[in-house]
BADRENRO-410031 format. One record per atom (N, C-alpha, C, O): residue in three letters; chain; atom name; x, y, z. Coordinates in steps of 0.001 Angstrom, whole numbers, plus 500000, padded with zeros to 6 digits. Example, Ala and Ser with C-alpha at 12.3 -4.5 7.8 and 13.67 -1.06 7.14 Angstrom:
residues 2
PT resn chain name      X      Y      Z
PT  Ala     A    N 513190 494310 507800
PT  Ala     A   CA 512300 495500 507800
PT  Ala     A    C 513200 496700 507800
PT  Ala     A    O 514236 496681 508465
PT  Ser     A    N 512850 497750 507080
PT  Ser     A   CA 513670 498940 507140
PT  Ser     A    C 512900 500030 507870
PT  Ser     A    O 513409 501138 508039
//
This chain:
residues 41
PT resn chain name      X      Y      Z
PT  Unk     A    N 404062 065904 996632
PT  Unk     A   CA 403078 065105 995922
PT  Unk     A    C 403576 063656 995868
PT  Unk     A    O 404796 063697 995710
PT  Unk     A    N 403129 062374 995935
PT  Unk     A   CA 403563 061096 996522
PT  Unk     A    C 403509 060712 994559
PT  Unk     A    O 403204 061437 993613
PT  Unk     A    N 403780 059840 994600
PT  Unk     A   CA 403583 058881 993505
PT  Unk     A    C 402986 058848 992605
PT  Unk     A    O 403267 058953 991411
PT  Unk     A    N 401399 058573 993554
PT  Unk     A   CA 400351 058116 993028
PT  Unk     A    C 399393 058991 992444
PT  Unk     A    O 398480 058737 991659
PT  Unk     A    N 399914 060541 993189
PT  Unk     A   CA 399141 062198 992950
PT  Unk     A    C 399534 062059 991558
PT  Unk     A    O 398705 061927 990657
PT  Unk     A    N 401165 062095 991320
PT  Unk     A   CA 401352 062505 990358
PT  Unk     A    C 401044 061500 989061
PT  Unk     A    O 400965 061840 987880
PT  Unk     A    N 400910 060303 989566
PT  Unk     A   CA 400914 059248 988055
PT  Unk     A    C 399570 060047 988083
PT  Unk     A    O 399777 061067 987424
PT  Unk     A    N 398301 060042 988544
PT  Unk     A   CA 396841 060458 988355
PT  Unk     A    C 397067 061790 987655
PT  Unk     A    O 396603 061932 986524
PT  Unk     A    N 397648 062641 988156
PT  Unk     A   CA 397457 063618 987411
PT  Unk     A    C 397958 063790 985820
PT  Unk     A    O 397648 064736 985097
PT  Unk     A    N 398703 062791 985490
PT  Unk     A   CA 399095 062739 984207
PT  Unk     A    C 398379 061791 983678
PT  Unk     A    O 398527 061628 982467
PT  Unk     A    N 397352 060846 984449
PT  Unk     A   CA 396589 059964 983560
PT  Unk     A    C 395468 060626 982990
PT  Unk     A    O 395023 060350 981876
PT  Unk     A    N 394867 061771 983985
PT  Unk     A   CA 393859 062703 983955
PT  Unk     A    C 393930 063471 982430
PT  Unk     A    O 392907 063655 981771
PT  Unk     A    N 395354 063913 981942
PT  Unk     A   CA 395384 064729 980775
PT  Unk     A    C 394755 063654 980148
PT  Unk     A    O 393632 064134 979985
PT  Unk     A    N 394707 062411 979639
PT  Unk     A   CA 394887 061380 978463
PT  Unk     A    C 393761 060424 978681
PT  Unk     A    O 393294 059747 977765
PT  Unk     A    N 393193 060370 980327
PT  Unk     A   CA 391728 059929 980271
PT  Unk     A    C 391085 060488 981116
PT  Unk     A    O 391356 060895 982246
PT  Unk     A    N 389771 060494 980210
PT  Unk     A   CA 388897 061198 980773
PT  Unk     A    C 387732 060305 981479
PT  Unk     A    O 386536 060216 981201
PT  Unk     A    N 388555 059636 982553
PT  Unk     A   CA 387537 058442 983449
PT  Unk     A    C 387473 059503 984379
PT  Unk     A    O 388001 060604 984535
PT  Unk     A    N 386098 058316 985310
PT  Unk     A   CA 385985 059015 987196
PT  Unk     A    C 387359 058530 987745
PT  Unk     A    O 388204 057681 987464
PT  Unk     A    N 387118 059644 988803
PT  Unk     A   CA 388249 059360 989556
PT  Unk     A    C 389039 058482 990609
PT  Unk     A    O 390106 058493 991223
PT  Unk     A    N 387268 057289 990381
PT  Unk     A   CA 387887 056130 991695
PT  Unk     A    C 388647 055094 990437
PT  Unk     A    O 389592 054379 990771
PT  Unk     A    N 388099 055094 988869
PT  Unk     A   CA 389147 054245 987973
PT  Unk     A    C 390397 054923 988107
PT  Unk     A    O 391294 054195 988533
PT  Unk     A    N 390740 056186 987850
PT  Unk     A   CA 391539 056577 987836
PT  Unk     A    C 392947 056314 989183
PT  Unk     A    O 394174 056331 989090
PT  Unk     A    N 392027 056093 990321
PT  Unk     A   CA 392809 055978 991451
PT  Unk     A    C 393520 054326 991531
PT  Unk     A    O 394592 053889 991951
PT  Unk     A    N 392475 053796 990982
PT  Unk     A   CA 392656 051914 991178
PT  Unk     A    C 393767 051747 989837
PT  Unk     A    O 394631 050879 989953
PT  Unk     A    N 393732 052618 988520
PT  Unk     A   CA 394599 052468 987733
PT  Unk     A    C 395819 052979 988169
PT  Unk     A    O 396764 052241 987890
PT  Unk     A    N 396160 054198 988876
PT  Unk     A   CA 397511 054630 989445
PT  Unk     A    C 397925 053912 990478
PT  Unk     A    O 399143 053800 990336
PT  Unk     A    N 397540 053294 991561
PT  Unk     A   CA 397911 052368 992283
PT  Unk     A    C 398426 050649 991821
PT  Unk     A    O 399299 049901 992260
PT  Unk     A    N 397305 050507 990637
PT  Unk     A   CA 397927 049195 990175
PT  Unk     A    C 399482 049628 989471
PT  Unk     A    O 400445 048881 989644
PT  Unk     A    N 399584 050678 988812
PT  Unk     A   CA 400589 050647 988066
PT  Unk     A    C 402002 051072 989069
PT  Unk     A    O 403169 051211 988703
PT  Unk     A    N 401450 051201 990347
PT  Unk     A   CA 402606 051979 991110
PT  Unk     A    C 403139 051043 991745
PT  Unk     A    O 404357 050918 991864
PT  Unk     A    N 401990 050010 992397
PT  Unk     A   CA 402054 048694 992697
PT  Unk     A    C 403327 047060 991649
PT  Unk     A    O 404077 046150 992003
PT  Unk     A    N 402853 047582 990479
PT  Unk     A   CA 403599 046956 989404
PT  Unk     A    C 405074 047529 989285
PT  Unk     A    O 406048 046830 989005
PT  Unk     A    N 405112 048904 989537
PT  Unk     A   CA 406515 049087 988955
PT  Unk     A    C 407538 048650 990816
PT  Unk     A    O 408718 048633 991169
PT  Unk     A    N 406407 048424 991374
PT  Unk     A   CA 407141 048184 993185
PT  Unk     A    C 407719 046804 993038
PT  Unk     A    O 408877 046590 993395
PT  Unk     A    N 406836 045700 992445
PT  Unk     A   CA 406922 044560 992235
PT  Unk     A    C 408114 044441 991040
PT  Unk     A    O 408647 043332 991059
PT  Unk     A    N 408483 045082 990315
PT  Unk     A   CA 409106 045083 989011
PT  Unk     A    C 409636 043626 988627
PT  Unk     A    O 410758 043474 988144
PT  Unk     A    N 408691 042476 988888
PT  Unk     A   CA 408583 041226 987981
PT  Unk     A    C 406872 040939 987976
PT  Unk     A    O 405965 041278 988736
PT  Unk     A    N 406915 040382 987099
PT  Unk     A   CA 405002 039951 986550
PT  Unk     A    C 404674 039063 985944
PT  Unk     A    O 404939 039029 984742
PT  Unk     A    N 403920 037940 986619
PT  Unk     A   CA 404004 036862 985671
PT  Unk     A    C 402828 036512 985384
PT  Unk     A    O 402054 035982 986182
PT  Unk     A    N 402518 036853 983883
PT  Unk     A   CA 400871 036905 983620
PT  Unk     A    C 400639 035356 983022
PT  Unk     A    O 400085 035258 981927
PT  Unk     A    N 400965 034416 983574
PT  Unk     A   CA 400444 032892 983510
PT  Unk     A    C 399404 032671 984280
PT  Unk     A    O 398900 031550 984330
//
């Protein structure tokens, strides 16, 4: 299971969105922890 299976499947317990938010939210966050700096300016 890659990454992104598994962040979704644990976002799935805790929200109950469709599954293309769900996909764009596990990728941003997988994306973020790849980048691990963020500069929200």
């Amino acid at each position: 299971m890659t990454q992104m299976n598994r962040l979704q499947a644990a976002l799935r317990i805790h929200l109950p969105w469709h599954g293309a938010r769900l996909t764009f939210l596990a990728l941003f966050l997988v994306a973020l922890f790849r980048v691990d700096t963020v500069n929200l300016d």
